[in-house]
KEVOPA-38188 format. One record per residue (C-alpha): residue number from 1; residue in one letter; x, y, z. Coordinates in nm, 2 decimals, decimal comma. Layout:
residues N
NUM  A  X  Y  Z
...
end
This chain:
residues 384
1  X  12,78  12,05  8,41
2  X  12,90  11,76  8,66
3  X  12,78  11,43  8,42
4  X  12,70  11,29  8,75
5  X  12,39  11,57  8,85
6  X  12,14  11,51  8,68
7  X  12,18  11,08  8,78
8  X  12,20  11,21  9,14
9  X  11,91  11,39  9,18
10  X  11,70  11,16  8,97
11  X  11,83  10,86  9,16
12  X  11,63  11,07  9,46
13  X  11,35  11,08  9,35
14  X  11,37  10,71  9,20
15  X  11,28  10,70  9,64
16  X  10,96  10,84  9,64
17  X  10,73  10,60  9,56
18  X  10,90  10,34  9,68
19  X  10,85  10,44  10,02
20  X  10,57  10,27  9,99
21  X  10,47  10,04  9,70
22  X  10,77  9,85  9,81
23  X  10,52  9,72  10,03
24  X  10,19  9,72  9,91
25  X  10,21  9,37  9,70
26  X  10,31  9,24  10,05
27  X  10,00  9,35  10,25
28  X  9,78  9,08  10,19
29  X  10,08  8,83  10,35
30  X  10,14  9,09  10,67
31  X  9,77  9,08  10,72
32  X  9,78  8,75  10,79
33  X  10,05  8,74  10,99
34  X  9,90  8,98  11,20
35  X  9,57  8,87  11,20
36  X  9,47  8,89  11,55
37  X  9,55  9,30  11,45
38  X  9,28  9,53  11,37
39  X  9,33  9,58  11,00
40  X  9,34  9,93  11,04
41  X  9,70  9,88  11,18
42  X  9,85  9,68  10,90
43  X  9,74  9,91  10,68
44  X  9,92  10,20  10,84
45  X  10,21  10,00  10,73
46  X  10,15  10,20  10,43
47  X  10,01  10,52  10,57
48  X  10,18  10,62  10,88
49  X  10,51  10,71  10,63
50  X  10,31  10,96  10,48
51  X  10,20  11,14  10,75
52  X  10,57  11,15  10,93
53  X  10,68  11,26  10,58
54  X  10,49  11,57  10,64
55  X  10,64  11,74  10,93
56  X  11,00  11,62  10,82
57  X  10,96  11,77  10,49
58  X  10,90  12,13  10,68
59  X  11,13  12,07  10,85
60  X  11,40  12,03  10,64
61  X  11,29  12,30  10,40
62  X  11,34  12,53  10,70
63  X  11,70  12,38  10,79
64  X  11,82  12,45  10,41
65  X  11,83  12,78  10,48
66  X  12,14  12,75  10,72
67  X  12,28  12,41  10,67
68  X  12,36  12,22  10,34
69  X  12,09  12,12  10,12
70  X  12,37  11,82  10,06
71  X  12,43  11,74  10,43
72  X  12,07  11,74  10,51
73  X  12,01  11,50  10,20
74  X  12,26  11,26  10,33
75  X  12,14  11,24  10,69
76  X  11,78  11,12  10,49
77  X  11,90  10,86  10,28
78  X  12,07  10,75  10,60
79  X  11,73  10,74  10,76
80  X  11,55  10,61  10,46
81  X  11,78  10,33  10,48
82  X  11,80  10,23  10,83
83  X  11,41  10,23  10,88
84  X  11,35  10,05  10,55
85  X  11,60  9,74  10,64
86  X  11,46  9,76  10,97
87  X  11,13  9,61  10,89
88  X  11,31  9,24  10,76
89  X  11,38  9,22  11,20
90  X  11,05  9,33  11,35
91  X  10,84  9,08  11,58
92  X  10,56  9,30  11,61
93  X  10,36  9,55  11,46
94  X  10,44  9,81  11,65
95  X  10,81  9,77  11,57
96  X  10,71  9,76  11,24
97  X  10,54  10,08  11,27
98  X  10,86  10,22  11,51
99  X  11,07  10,12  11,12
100  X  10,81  10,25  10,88
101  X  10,77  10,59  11,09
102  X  11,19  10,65  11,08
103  X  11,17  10,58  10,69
104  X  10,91  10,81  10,67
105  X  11,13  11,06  10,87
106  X  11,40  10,96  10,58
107  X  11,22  11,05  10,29
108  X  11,03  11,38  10,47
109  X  11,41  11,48  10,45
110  X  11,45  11,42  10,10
111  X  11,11  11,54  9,98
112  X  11,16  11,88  9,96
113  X  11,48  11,87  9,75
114  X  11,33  11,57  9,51
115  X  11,19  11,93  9,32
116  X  11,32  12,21  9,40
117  X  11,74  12,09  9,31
118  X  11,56  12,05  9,00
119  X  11,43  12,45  9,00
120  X  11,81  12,51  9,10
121  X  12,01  12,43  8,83
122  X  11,76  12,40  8,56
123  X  11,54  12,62  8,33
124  X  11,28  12,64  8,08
125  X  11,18  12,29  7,88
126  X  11,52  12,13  8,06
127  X  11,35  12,18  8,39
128  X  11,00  12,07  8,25
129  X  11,16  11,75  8,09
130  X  11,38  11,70  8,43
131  X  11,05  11,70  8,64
132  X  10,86  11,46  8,39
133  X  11,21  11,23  8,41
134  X  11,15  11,31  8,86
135  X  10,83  11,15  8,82
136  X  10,96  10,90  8,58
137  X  11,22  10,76  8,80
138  X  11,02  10,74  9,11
139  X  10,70  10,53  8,90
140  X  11,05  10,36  8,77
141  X  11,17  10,25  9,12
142  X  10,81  10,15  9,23
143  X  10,77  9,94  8,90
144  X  11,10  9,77  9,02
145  X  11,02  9,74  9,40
146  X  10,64  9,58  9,32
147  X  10,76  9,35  9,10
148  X  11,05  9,23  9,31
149  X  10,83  9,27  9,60
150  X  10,55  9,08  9,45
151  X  10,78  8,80  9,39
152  X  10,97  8,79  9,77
153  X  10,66  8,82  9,92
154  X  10,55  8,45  9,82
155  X  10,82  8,33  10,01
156  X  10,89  8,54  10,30
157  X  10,70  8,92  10,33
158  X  11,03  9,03  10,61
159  X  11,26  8,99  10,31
160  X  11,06  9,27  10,11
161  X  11,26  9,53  10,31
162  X  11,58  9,43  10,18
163  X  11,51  9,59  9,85
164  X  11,52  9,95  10,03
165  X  11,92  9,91  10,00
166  X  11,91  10,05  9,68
167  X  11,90  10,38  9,87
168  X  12,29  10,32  9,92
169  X  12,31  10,36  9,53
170  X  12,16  10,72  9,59
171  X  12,36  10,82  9,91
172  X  12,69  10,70  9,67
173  X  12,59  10,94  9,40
174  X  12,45  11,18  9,60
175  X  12,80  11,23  9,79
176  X  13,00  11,16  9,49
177  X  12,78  11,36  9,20
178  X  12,57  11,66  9,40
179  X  12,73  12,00  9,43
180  X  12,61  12,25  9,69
181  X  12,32  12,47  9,51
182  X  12,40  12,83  9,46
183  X  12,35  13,00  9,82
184  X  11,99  13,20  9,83
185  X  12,01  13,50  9,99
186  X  12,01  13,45  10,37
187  X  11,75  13,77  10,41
188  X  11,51  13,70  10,15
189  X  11,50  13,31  10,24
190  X  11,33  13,39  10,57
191  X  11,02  13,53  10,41
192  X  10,87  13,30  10,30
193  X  10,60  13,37  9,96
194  X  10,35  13,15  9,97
195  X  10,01  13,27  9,80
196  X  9,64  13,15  9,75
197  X  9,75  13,01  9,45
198  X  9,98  12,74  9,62
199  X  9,72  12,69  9,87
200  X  9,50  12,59  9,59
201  X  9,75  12,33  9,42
202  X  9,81  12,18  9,75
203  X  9,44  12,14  9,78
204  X  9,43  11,96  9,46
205  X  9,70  11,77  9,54
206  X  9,57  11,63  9,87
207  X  9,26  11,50  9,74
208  X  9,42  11,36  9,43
209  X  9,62  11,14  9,64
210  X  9,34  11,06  9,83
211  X  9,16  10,93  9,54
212  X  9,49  10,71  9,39
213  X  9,58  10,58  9,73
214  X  9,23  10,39  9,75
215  X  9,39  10,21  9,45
216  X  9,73  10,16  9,65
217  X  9,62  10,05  9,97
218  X  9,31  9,83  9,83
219  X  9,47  9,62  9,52
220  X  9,61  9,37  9,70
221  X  9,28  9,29  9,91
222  X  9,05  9,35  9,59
223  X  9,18  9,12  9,36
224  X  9,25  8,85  9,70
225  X  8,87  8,87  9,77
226  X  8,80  8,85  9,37
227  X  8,99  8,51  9,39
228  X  9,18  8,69  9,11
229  X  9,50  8,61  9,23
230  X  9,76  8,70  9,54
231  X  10,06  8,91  9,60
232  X  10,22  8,82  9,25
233  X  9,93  8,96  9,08
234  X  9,89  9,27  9,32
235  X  10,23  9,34  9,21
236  X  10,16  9,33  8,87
237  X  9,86  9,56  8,91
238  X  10,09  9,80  9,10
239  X  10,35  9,79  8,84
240  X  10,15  9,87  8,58
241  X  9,98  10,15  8,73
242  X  10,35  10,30  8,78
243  X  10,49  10,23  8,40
244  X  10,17  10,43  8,33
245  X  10,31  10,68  8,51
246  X  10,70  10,63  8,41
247  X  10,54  10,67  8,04
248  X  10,33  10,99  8,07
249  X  10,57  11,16  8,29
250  X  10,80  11,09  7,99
251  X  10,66  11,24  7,73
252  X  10,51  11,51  7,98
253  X  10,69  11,80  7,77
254  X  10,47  11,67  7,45
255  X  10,16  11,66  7,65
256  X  10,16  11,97  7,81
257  X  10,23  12,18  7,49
258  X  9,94  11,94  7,34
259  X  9,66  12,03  7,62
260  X  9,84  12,32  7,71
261  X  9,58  12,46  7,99
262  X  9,39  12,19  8,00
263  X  9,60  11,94  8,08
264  X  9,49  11,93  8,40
265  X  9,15  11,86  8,37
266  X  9,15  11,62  8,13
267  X  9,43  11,47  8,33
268  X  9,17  11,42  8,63
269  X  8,88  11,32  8,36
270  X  9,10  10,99  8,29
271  X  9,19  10,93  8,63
272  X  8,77  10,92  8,71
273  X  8,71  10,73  8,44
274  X  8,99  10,46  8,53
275  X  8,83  10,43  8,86
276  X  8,48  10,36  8,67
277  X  8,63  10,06  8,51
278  X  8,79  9,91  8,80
279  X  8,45  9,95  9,02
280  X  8,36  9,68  8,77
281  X  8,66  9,48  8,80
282  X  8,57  9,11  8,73
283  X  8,87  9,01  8,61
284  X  9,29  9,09  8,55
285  X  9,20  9,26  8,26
286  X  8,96  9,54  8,37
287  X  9,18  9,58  8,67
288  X  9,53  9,61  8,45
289  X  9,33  9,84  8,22
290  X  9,18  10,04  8,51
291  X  9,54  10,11  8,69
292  X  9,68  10,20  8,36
293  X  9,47  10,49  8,36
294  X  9,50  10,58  8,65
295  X  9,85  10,58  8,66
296  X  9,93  10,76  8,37
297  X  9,69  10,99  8,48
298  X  9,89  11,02  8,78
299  X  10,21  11,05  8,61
300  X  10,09  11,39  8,44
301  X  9,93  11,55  8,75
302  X  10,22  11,52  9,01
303  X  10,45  11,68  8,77
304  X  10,21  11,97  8,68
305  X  10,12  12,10  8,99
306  X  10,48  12,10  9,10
307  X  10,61  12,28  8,79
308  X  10,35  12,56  8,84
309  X  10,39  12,59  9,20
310  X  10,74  12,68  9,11
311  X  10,60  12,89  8,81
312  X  10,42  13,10  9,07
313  X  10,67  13,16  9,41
314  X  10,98  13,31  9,41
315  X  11,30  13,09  9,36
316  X  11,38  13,17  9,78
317  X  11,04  13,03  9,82
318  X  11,06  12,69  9,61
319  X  11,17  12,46  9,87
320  X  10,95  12,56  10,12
321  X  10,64  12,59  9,85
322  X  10,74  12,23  9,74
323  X  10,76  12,10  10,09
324  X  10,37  12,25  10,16
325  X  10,26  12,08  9,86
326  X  10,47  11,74  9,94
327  X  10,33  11,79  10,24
328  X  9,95  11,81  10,12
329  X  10,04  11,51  9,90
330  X  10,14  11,26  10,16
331  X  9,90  11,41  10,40
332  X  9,62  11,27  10,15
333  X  9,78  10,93  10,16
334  X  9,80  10,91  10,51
335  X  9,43  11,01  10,53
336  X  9,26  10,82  10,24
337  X  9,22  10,50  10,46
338  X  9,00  10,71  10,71
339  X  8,82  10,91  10,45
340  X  8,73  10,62  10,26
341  X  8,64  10,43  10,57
342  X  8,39  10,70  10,70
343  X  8,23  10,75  10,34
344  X  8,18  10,37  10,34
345  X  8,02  10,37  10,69
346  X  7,77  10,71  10,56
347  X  7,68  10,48  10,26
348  X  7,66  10,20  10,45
349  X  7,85  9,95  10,22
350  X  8,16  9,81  10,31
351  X  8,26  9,68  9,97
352  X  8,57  9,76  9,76
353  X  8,37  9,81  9,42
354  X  8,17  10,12  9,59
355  X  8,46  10,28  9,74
356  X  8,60  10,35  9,37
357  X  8,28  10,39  9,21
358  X  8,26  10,69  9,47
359  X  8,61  10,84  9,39
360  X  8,51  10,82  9,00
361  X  8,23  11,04  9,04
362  X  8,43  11,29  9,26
363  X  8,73  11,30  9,03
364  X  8,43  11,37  8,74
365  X  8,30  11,64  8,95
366  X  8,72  11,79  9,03
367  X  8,78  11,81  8,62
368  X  8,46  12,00  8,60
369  X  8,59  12,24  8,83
370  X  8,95  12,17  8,72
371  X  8,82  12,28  8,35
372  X  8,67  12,60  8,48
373  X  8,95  12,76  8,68
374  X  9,19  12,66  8,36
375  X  9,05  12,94  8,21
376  X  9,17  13,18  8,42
377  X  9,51  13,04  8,47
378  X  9,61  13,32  8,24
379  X  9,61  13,55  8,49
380  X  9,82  13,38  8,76
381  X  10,18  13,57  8,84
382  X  10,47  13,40  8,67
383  X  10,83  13,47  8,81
384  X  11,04  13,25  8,60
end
């Protein structure tokens, strides 16, 4: 096996979450810059990525089946880089949007290979360790891009998008280190198996990222209106919410054969109970302690539901499977501002502190659920 592979795909993946906690230490410095904007702009800074991800991501899942998986990852990375650079020469917001909406074209590109190169050329606890190492090096890449980002944006928040040239590092090994996958059969790629059970995962996927994008999007301006600190300590926060992540995504191989079924649920349980604690967050501390939960909570449940949905569809169907779910994932994130906005205006409090006591007692009422449909997992179709 080409030594370069397994760097090449990871070094995709290492991407993913830097699409957009690149810039999240940096939000509380655009808002101001942009304070005559209505906030719900700046933050689709963040969001409007995720939901241009989406279509992309079909897209390209759909355009693997007669052009190369490699070609199309190229022409992403070169997206992914041009829009992220773009955003050090924007005047405006809406250029800044016009950037963030081609990266997010980039990485919908991407998305869909990120998983299913791994369900190519790997099997059995190689391609379980190689999707806990996926998840790894995209938490790794955001714990570099936060911290670095936290730091820049002190000085200068344009000069955060420089740090998106580490995509060239990808493209380089990409070119250099990523054979062709083994052709699928040109017939059986065109129909598509996509059951009630991937359905349900991408469910559970959307709201999940729902929930940990309240975190995301709302750090920087919680701990700002704590007078806890500024970008620097947002980017802290952030980064330890992704070594969380980097750390249980890890070790995922030991976890799962530790809470075997229920890895899942309790997965959710500590994500609710991390939001618990940082409803309460008076100081660094709680907050720290409250995004390490939640990240390595995180950093178990992206992994999971991405093995099983390739557990349960058909190896022609992986990309596309991957892509719905990727899809459902980044459709959460693009929504959780809204969601969270109208469930504040029902409750009719505005603050910070409810919005996650909220998601707690959600997430406590998902592992309930979670815990029950565990124990029929047993019975779900498994084709490799």
């Amino acid at each position: 096996m080409n030594k370069l592979l397994k760097p090449a795909i990871l070094s995709i993946s290492l991407l993913i979450i830097m699409t957009n906690s690149t810039i999240s230490p940096a939000l509380g410095e655009i808002s101001e810059s942009f304070s005559n904007v209505n906030p719900n702009w700046v933050k689709m800074i963040l969001t409007l990525p995720s939901i241009i991800i989406i279509p992309f991501s079909l897209l390209s899942s759909k355009m693997s089946v007669t052009i190369s998986q490699r070609k199309i990852i190229i022409i992403g990375l070169i997206f992914y880089i041009f829009g992220g650079i773009g955003g050090s020469f924007t005047a405006n917001i809406y250029e800044l949007l016009f950037f963030r909406g081609i990266l997010g074209a980039g990485m919908g590109f991407l998305m869909p290979f990120t998983r299913s190169l791994i369900a190519d050329f790997f099997l059995g606890n190689e391609r379980t360790k190689m999707m806990g190492y996926s998840n790894a090096a995209a938490n790794l890449g955001s714990i570099i891009a936060t911290l670095t980002a936290g730091w820049i944006a002190v000085y200068n928040w344009k000069y955060v998008f420089f740090i998106y040239f580490i995509a060239v590092i990808s493209l380089l090994l990409i070119i250099i280190g990523l054979p062709e996958p083994k052709a699928r059969n040109k017939i059986e790629s065109k129909h598509y198996c996509i059951n009630s059970k991937v359905i349900i995962l991408a469910t559970l996927a959307f709201f999940i990222n729902v929930a940990f994008y309240a975190v995301v999007i709302n750090i920087a301006l919680f701990i700002k209106s704590k007078g806890l600190g500024n970008s620097q300590e947002a980017g802290i926060a952030m980064s330890i919410l992704t070594l969380a992540g980097f750390l249980s995504s890890v070790f995922l191989q030991n976890l799962s054969k530790t809470f075997k079924r229920f890895n899942t649920p309790s997965s959710i349980a500590l994500m609710g109970i991390g939001f618990f604690i940082l409803s309460t967050g008076y100081n660094l501390f709680i907050i720290f302690l409250a995004s390490f939960m939640i990240g390595f909570s995180l950093g178990i449940l992206k992994p999971t539901i991405f093995l099983k949905v390739v557990d349960i569809t058909p190896q022609y169907s992986n990309a596309f499977a991957l892509s719905i779910v990727s899809g459902a994932i980044f459709l959460g994130k693009f929504l959780s501002p809204f969601i969270l906005n109208f469930i504040s205006f029902l409750l009719n409090d505005t603050s910070i502190n409810l919005v996650f006591a909220f998601v707690g007692v959600t997430l406590s009422i998902a592992s309930l659920i979670s815990l029950i449909y565990s124990f029929h997992s047993s019975q779900i179709k498994i084709y490799k």
